[in-house]
C-alpha positions in Angstrom: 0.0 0.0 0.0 1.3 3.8 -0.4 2.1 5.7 1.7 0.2 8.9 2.5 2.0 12.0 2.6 2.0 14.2 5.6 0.7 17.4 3.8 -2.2 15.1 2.0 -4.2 13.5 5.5 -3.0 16.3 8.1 -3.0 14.7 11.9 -3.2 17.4 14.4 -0.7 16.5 17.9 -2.1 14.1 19.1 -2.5 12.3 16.0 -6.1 12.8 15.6 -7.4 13.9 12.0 -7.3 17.4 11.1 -10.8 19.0 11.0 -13.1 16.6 13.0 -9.8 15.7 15.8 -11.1 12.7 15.9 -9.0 9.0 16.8 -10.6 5.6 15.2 -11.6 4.9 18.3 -14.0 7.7 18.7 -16.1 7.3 16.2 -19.1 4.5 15.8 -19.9 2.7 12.6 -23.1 4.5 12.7 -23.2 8.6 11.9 -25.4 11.3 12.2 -24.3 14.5 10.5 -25.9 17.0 11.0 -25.4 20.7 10.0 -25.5 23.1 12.7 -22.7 22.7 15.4 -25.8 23.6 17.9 -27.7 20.3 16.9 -25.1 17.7 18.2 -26.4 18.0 21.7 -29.9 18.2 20.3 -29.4 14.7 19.3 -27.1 13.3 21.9 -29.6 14.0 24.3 -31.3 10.9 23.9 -28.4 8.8 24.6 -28.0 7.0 27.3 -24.1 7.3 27.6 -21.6 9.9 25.8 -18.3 8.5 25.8 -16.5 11.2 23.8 -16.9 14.8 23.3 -14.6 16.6 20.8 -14.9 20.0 19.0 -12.6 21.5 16.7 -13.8 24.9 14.7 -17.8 23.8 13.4 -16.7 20.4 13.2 -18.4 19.2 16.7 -18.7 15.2 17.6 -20.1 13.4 20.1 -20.4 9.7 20.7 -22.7 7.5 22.6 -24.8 4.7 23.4 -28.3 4.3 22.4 -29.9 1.0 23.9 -27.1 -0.9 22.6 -26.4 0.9 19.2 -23.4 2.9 19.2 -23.6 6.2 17.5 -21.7 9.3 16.5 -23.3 12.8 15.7 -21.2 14.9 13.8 -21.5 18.3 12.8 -20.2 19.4 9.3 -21.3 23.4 8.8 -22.9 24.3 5.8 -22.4 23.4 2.4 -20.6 20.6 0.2 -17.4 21.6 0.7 -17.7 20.9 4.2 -19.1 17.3 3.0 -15.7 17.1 1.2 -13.8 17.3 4.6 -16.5 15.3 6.6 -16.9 12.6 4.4 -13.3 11.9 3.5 -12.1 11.9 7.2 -14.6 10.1 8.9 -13.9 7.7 5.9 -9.8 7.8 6.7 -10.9 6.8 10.5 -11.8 3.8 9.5 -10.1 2.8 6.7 -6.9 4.1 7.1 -4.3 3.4 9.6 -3.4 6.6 11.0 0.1 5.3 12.1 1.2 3.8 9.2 -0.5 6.1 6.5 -1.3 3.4 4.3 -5.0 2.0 3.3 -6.1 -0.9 5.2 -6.2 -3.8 3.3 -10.0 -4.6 4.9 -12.4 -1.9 4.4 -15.0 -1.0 6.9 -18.4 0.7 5.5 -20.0 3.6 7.8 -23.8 4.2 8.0 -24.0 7.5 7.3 -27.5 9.6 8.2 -28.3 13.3 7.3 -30.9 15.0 10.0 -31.2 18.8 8.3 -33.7 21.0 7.0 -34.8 22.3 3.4 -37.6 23.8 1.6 -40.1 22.1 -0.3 -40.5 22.6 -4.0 -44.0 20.9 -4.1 -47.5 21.9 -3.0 -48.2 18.9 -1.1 -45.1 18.6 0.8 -46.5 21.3 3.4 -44.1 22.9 6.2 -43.1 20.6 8.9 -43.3 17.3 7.1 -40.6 14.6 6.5 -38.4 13.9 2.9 -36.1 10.7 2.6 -34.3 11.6 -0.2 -34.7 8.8 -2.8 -31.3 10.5 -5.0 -29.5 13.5 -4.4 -28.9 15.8 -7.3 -26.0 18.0 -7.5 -25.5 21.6 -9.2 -22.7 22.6 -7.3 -19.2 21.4 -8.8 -17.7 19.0 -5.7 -18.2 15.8 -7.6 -16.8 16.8 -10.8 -13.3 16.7 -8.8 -13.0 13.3 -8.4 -13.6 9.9 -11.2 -17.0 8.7 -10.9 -19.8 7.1 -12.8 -23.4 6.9 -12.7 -25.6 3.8 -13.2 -27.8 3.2 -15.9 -31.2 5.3 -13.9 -28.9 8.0 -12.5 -27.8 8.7 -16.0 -31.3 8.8 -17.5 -32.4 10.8 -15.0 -29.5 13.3 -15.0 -30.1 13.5 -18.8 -33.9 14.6 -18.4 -33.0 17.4 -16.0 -30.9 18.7 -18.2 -33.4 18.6 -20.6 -36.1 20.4 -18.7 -34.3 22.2 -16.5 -32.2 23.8 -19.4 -29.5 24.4 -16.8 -25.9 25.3 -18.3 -23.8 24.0 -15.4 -23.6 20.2 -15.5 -25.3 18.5 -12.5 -24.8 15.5 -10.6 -26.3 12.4 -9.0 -26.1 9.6 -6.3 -28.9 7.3 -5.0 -29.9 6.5 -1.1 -28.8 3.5 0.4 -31.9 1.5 -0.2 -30.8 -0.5 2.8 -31.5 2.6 5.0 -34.0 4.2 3.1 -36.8 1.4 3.6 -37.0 1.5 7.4 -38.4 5.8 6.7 -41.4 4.8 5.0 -44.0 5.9 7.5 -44.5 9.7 7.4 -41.6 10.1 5.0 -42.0 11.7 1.7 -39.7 10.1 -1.2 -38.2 12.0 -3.8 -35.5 13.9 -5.6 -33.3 16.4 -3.6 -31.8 19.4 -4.9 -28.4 20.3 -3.7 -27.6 24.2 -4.1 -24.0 25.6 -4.1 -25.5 28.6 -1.8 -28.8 30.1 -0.4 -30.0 32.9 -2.1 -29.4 33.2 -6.1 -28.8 29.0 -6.1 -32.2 28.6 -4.3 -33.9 31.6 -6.2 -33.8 33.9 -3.5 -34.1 37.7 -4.6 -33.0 40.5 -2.2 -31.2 43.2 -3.8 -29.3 40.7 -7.1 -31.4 39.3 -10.1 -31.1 35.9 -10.7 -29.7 34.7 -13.9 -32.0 31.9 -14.1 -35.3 33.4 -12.8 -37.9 30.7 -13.7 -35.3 27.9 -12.2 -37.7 27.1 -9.2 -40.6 26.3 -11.4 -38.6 23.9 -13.8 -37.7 22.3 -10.6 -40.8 21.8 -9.2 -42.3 20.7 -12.4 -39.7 18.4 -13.1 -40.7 14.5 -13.8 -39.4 11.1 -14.8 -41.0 8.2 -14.4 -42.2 8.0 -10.7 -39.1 10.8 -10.1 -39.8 14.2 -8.9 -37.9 16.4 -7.2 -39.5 17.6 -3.3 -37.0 19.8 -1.7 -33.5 21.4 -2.2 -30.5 22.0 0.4 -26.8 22.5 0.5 -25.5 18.9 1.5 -26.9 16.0 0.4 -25.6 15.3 -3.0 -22.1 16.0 -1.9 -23.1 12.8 1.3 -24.6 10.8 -1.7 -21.7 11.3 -4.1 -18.9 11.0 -1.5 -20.5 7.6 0.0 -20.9 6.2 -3.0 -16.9 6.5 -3.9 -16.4 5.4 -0.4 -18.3 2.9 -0.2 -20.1 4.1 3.0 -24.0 3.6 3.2 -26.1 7.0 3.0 -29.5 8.6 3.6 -30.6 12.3 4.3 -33.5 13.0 6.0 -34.9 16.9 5.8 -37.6 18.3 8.0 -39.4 20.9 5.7 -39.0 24.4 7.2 -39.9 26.3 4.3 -42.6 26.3 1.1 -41.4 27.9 -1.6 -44.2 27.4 -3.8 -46.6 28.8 -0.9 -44.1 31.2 0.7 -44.3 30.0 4.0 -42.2 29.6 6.5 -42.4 27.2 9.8 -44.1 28.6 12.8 -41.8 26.4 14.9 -39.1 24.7 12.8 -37.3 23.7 15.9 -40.1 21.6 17.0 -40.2 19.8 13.8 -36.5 19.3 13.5 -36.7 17.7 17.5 -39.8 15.2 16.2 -37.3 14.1 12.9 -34.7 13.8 15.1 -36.5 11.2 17.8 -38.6 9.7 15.3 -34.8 9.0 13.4 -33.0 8.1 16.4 -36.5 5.5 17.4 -35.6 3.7 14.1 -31.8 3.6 13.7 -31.5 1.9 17.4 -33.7 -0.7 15.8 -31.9 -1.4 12.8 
């Protein structure tokens, strides 16, 4: 195996990786990301033990039991190329040795779960309700820096968004982990999300700029193949998708709607819905 240069997978003093300063041994198989640095406690609540608490910049972690599932909640910050850091070290934690900088020979595969918010693109996917994100569908750039391929339905379906979205900059897209996405059936929406490279212009938010793309919303919202449509848009989940894939880590994102962008309304208590995904999650991950 080669060896991996210092100045490639940075260790900080205590030989823990960089961003996360985290050791193997403080991470679980099993990982919650979740944006805001806040939200880690939010979900480490529930557990029943905390063995290790580590912070370094946004990058907050905390690891537990949960009945007798071991979990880590990590917090990447905002946006996908924070999922670029996130998702490649949690992935050297356990499949490289640290010491030796080399690739282990046996890879280990995490199971890797978003808990975030977004805003629906779909009437019927009212404020407060639950997406499982079926694919996640990339028009930021991170994925076009490293080799990959679709399969045969990610390629038809990135083909007819192109189509009738008419966008210039070339998308991309990974599929859940049907593994973990068939346990969030029950008051989970299923569908296509939209990953944005920002909040305002990428999500067709006017202030004080035009947009360059003003009817963009509506072609996504319209959008269809097949059963495929696409209910909501955010700023990490293609990146988790697309990373886990190359990895070989199993992924799902789960979004609690805070925002309709059709209706223009906005939760009256998105906290309260982002504490019921995050139970309701937690309730079927310790039974998995």
């Amino acid at each position: 195996m080669q060896h991996i240069a210092e100045s490639e997978l940075i260790l900080n003093n205590r030989g823990a990786v960089y961003h996360l300063n985290l050791l193997p041994h403080e991470l679980a198989n099993t990982v919650i990301t979740v944006g805001d640095p806040d939200r880690v406690s939010e979900v480490s609540k529930y557990f029943d033990t905390i063995e290790y608490r580590q912070q370094h910049r946004e990058f907050v972690t905390h690891t537990g039991m949960l009945g007798k599932k071991r979990i880590s909640v990590v917090s990447t910050g905002i946006g996908t190329d924070n999922i670029d850091i996130v998702l490649n070290e949690l992935d050297a934690l356990v499949n490289i040795d640290l010491v030796a900088r080399k690739v282990r020979q046996q890879l280990t595969s995490l199971h890797i779960i978003r808990i975030g918010t977004a805003g629906s693109l779909q009437e019927d996917i009212p404020v407060d309700q639950f997406v499982a994100s079926t694919h996640g569908l990339g028009i930021d750039n991170l994925l076009h820096f490293y080799r990959c391929e679709q399969n045969d339905e990610e390629k038809q379906l990135l083909q007819a968004f192109i189509t009738q979205t008419q966008l210039t900059t070339l998308p991309y897209l990974h599929s859940a982990s049907v593994g973990l996405i068939k346990h969030f059936v029950k008051d989970f929406h299923h569908g296509i999300t939209v990953t944005c490279p920002g909040f305002y212009g990428p999500q067709g938010r006017i202030l004080r700029l035009g947009l360059s793309h003003p009817g963009f919303i509506d072609r996504l919202t319209t959008f269809n193949f097949g059963n495929h449509r696409i209910c909501n848009f955010e700023m990490e989940t293609a990146g988790i998708y697309g990373m886990g894939h190359l990895l070989g880590h199993y992924c799902l994102s789960l979004s609690a709607v805070v925002a309709n962008r059709l209706s223009g309304q906005f939760s009256k208590n998105g906290q309260a819905a982002v504490e019921k995904l995050i139970a309701t999650t937690l309730g079927i991950i310790e039974n998995i």
